[in-house]
Backbone as JSON Lines, residues from 0, in Angstrom:
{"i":0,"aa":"X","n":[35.04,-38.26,28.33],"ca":[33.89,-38.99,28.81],"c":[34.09,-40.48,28.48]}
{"i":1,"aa":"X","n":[34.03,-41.36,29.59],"ca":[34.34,-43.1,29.6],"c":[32.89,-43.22,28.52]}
{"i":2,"aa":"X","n":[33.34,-44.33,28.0],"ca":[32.37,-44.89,26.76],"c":[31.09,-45.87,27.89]}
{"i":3,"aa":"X","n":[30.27,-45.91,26.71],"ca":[29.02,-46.46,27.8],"c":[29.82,-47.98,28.36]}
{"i":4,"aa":"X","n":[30.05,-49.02,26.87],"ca":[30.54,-49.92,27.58],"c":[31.31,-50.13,28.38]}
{"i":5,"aa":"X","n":[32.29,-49.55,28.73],"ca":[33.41,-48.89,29.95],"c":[32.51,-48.77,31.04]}
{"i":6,"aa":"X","n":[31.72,-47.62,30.93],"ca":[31.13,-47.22,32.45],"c":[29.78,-49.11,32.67]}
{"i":7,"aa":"X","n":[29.48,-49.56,31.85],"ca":[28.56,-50.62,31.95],"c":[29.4,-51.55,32.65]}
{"i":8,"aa":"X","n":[30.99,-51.7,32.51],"ca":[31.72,-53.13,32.73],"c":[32.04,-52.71,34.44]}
{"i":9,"aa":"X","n":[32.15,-51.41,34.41],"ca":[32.54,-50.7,35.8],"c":[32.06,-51.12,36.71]}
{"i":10,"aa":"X","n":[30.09,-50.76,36.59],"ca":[29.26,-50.94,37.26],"c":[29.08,-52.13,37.43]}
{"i":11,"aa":"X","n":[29.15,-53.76,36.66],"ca":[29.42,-54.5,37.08],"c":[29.98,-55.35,38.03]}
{"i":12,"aa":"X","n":[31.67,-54.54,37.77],"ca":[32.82,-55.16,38.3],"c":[32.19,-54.51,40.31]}
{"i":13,"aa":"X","n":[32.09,-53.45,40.19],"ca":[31.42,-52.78,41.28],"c":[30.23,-53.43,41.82]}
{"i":14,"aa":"X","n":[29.11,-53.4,41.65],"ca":[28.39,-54.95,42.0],"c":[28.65,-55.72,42.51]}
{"i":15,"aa":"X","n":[29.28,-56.49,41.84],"ca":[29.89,-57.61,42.41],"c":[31.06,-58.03,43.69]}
{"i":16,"aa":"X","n":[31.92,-56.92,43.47],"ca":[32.5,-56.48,44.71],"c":[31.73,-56.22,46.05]}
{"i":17,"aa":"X","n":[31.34,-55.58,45.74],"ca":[29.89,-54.95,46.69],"c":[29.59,-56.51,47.48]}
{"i":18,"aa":"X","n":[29.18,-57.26,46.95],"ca":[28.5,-58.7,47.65],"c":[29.52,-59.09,48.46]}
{"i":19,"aa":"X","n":[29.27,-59.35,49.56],"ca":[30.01,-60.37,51.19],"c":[30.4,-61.64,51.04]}
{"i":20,"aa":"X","n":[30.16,-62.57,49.73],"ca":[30.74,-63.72,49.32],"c":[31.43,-63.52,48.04]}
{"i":21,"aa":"X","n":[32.34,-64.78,48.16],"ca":[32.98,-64.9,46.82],"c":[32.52,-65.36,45.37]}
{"i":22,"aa":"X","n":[32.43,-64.78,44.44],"ca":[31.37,-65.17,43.25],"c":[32.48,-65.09,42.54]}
{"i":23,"aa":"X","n":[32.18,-66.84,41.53],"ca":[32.49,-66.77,40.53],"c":[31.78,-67.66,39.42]}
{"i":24,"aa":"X","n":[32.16,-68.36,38.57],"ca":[31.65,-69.1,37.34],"c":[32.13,-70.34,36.54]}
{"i":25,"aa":"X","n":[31.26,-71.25,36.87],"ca":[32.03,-72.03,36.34],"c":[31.29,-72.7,35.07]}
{"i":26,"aa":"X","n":[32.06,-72.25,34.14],"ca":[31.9,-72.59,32.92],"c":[31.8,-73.82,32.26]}
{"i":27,"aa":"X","n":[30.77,-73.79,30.67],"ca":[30.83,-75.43,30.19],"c":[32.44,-76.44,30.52]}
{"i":28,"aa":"X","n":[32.89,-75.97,30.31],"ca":[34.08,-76.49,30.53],"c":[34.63,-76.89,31.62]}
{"i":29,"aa":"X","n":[34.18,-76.72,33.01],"ca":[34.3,-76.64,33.88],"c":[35.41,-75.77,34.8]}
{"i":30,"aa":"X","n":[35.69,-74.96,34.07],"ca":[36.57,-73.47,34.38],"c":[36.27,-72.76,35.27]}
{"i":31,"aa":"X","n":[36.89,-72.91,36.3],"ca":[36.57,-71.55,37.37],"c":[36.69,-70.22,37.29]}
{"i":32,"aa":"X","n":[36.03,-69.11,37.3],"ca":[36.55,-67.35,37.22],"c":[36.16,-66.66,38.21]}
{"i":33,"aa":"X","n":[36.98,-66.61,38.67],"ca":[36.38,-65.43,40.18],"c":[35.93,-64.06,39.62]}
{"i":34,"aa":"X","n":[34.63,-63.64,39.82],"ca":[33.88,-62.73,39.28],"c":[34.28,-61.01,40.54]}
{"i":35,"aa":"X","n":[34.56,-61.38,41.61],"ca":[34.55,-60.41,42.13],"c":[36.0,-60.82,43.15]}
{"i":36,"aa":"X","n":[36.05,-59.31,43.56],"ca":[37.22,-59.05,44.65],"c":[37.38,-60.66,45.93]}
{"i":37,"aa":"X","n":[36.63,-60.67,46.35],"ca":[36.51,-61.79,47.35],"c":[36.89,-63.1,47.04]}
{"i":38,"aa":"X","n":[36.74,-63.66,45.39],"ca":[36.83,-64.81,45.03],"c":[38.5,-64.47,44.46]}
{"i":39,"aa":"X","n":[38.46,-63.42,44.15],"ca":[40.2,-63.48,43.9],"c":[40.48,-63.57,45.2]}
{"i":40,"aa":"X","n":[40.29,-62.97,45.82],"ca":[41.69,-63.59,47.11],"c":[41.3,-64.99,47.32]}
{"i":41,"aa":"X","n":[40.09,-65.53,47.68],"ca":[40.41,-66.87,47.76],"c":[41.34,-67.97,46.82]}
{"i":42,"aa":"X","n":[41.27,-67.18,45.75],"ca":[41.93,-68.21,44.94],"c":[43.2,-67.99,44.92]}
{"i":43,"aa":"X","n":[43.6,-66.56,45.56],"ca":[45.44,-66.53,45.74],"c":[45.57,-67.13,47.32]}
{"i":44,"aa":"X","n":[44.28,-67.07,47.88],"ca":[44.98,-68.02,49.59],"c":[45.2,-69.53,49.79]}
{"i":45,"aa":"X","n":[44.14,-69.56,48.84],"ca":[43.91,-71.08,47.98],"c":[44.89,-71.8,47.56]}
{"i":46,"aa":"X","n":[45.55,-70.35,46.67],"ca":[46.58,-71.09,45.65],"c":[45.67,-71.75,44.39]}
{"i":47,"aa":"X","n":[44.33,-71.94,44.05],"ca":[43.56,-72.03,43.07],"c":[43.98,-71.56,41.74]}
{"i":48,"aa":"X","n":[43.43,-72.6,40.83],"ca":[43.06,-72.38,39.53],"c":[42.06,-72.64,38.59]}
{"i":49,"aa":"X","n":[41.64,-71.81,37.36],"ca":[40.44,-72.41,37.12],"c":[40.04,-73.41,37.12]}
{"i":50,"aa":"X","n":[41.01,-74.37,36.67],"ca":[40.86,-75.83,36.11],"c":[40.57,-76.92,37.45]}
{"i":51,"aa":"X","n":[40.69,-76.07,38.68],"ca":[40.59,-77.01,40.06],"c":[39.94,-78.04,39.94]}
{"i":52,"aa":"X","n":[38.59,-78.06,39.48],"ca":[37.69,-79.43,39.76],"c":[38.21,-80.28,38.68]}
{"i":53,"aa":"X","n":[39.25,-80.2,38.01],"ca":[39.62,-81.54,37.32],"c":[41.39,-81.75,37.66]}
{"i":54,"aa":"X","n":[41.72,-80.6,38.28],"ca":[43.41,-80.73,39.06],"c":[43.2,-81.49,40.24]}
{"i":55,"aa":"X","n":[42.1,-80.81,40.91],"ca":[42.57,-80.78,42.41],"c":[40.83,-81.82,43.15]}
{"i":56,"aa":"X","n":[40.61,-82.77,42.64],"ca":[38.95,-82.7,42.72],"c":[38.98,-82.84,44.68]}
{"i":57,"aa":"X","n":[39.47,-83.55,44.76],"ca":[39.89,-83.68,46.62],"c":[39.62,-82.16,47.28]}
{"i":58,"aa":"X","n":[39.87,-81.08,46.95],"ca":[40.04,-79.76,47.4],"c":[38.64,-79.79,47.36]}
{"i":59,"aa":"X","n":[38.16,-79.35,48.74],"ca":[36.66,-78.97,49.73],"c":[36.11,-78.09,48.53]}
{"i":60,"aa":"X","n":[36.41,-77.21,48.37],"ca":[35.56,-76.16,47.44],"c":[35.37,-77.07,45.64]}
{"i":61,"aa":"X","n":[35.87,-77.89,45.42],"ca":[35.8,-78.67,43.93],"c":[34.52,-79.51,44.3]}
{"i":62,"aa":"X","n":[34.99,-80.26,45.76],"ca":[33.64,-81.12,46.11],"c":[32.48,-80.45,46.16]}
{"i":63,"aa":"X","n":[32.51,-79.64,46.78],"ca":[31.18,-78.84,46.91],"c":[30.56,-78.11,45.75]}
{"i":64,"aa":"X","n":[31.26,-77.42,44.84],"ca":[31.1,-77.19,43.62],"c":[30.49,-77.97,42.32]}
{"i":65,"aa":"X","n":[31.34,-79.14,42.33],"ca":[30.63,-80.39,42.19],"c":[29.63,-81.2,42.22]}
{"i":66,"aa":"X","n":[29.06,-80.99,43.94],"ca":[27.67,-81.52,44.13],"c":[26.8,-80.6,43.72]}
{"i":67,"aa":"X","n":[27.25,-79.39,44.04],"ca":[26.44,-78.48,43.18],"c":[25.53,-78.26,41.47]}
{"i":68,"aa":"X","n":[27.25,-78.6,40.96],"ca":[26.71,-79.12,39.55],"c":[25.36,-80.37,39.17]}
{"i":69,"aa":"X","n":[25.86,-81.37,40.35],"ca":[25.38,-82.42,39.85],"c":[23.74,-82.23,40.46]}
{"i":70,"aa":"X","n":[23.58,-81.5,41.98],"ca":[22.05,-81.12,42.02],"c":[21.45,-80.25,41.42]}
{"i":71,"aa":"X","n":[21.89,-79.13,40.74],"ca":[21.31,-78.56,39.83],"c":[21.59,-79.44,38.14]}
{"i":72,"aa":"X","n":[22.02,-80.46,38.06],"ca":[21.58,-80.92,37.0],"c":[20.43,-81.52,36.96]}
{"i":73,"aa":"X","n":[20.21,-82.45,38.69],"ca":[19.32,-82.91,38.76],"c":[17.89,-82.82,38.55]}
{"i":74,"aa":"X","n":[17.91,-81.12,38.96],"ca":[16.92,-80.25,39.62],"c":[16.04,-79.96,38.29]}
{"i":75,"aa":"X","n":[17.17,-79.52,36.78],"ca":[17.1,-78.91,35.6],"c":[16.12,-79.85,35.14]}
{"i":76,"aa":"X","n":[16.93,-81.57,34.97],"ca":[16.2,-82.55,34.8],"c":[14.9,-83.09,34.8]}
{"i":77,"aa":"X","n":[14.63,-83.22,36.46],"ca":[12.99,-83.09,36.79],"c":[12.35,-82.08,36.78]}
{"i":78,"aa":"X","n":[12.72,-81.0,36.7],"ca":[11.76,-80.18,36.13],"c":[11.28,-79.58,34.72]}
{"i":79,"aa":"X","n":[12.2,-80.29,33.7],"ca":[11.77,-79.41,32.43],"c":[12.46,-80.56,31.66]}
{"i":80,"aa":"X","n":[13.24,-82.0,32.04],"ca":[13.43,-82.82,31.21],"c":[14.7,-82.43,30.19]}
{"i":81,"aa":"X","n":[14.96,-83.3,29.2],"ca":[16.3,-83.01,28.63],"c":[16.34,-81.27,27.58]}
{"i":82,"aa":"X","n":[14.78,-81.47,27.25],"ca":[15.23,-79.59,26.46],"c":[15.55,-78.38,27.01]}
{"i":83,"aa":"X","n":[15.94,-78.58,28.39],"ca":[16.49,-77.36,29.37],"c":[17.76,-77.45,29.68]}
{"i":84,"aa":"X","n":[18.35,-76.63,28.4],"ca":[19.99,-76.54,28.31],"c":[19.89,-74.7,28.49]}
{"i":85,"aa":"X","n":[19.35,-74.14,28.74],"ca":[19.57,-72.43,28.5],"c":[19.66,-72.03,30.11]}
{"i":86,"aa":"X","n":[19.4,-72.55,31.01],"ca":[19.41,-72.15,32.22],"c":[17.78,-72.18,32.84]}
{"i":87,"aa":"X","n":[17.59,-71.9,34.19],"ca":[16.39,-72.15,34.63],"c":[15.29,-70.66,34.52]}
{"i":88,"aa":"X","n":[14.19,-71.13,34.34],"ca":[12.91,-70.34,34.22],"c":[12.55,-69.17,35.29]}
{"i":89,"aa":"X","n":[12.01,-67.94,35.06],"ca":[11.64,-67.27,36.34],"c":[10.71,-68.23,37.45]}
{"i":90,"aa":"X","n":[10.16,-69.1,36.38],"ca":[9.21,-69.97,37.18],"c":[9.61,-71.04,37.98]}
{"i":91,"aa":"X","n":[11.06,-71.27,37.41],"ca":[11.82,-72.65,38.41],"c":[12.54,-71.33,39.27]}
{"i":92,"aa":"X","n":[13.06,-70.93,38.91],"ca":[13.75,-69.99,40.14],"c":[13.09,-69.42,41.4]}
{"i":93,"aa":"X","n":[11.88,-68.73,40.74],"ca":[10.88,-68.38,42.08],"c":[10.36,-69.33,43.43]}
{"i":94,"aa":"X","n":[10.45,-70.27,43.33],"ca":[10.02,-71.03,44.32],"c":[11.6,-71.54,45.15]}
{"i":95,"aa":"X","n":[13.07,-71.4,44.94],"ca":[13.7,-71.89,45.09],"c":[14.36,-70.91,45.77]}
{"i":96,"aa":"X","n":[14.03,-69.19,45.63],"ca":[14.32,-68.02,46.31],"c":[12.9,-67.32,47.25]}
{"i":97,"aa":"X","n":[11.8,-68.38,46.84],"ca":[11.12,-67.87,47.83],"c":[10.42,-66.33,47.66]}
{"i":98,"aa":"X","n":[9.85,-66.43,46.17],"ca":[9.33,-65.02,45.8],"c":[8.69,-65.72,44.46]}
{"i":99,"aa":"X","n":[7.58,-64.6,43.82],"ca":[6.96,-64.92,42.57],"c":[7.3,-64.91,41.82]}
{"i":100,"aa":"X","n":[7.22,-65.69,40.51],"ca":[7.92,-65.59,38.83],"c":[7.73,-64.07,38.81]}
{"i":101,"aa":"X","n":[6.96,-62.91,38.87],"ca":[6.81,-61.78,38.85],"c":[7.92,-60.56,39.6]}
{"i":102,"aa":"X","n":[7.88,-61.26,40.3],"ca":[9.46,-60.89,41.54],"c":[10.24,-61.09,40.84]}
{"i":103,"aa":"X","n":[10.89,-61.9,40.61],"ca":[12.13,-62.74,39.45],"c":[11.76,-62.2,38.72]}
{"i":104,"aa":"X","n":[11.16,-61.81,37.54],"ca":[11.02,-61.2,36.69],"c":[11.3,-59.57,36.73]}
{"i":105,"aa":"X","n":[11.07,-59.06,37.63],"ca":[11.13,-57.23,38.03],"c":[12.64,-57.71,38.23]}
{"i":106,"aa":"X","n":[13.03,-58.75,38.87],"ca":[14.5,-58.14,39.51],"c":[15.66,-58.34,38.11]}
{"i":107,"aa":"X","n":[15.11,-59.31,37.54],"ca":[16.17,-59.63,36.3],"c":[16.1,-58.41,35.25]}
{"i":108,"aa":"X","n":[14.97,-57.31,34.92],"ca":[14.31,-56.31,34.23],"c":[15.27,-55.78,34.87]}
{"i":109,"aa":"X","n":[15.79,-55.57,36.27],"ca":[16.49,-54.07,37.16],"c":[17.73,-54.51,36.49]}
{"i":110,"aa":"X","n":[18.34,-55.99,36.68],"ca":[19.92,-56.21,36.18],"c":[20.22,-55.92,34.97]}
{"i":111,"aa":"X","n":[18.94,-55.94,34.35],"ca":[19.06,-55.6,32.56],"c":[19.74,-54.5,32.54]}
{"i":112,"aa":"X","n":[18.84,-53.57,32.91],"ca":[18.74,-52.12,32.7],"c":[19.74,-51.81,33.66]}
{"i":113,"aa":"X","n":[20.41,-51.7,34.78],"ca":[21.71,-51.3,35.55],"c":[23.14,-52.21,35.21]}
{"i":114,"aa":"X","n":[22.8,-52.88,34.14],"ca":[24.1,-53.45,33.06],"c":[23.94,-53.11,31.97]}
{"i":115,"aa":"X","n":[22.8,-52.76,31.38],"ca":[23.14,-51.54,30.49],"c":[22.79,-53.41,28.92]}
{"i":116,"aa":"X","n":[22.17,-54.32,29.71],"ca":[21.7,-55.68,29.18],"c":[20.68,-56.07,28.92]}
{"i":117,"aa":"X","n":[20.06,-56.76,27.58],"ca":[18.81,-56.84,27.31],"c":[18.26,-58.67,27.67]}
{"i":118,"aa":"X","n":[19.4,-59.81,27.69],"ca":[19.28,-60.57,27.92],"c":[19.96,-61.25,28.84]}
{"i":119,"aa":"X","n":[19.46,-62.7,29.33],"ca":[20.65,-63.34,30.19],"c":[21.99,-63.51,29.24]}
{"i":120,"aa":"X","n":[22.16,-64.06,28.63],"ca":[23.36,-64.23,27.92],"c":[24.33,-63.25,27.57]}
{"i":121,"aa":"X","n":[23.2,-62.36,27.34],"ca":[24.46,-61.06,27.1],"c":[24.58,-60.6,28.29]}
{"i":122,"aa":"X","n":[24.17,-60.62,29.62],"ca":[24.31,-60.17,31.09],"c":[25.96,-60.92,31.54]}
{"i":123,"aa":"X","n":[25.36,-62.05,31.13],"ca":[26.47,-63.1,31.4],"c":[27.42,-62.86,30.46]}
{"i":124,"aa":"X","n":[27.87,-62.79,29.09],"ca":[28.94,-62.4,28.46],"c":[29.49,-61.3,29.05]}
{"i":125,"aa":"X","n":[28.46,-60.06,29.73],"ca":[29.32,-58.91,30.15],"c":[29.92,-58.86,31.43]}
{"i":126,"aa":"X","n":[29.6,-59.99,31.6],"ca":[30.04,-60.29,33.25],"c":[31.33,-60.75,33.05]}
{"i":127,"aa":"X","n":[31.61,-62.05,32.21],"ca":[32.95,-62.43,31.81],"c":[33.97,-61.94,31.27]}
{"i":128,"aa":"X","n":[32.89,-60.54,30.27],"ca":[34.38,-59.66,29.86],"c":[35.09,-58.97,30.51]}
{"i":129,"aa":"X","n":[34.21,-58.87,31.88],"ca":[34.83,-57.82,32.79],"c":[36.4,-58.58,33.89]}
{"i":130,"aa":"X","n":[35.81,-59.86,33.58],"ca":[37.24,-60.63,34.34],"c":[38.51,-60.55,33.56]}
């Protein structure tokens, strides 16, 4: 019998596959990790590496990645000012997906519990161990 954390990293890695885009993460550091099947091949058609947005910043996907960073820094900013370093609120998220902090809230409760996770951080650590 596979150990829980085994069958937990499974169901993950599975997840994520599952999704029609390429997901990955880019870390304090600014490290790229392709989280699922889709983002690996881009990054072998690519020819990609984590470190792209400081190798390659010219490469379309660094730019865009990039502005990304920099409007969700923006976003973090005006809405909650410099003590919002942990990530955004059910309450900043809900209006930005177009559903209630209550919505956001049930759906992050489902990822808990079908990762086998009690928090974001540890959702997110088990996400990375699985790469």
């Amino acid at each position: 019998m596979a150990n829980p954390t085994g069958r937990r990293e499974e169901a993950l890695r599975s997840a994520l596959d599952r999704l029609n885009m390429p997901m990955m993460i880019c870390d304090e550091s600014q490290i790229l990790q392709p989280l699922n099947e889709r983002a690996t091949v881009l990054f072998e058609a690519e020819n990609l590496r984590g470190d792209l947005l400081a190798a390659r910043p010219s490469h379309p996907l660094s730019r865009m990645i990039s502005e990304i960073l920099q409007t969700q820094s923006r976003r973090t900013s005006q809405r909650f000012g410099p003590f919002c370093d942990r990530g955004m609120s059910n309450e900043a998220i809900a209006p930005d997906i177009g559903v209630s902090p209550e919505t956001v809230k049930t759906h992050v409760r489902n990822i808990f519990e079908k990762s086998g996770t009690h928090s974001r951080a540890e959702f997110l650590a088990a996400v990375l161990r699985t790469n």
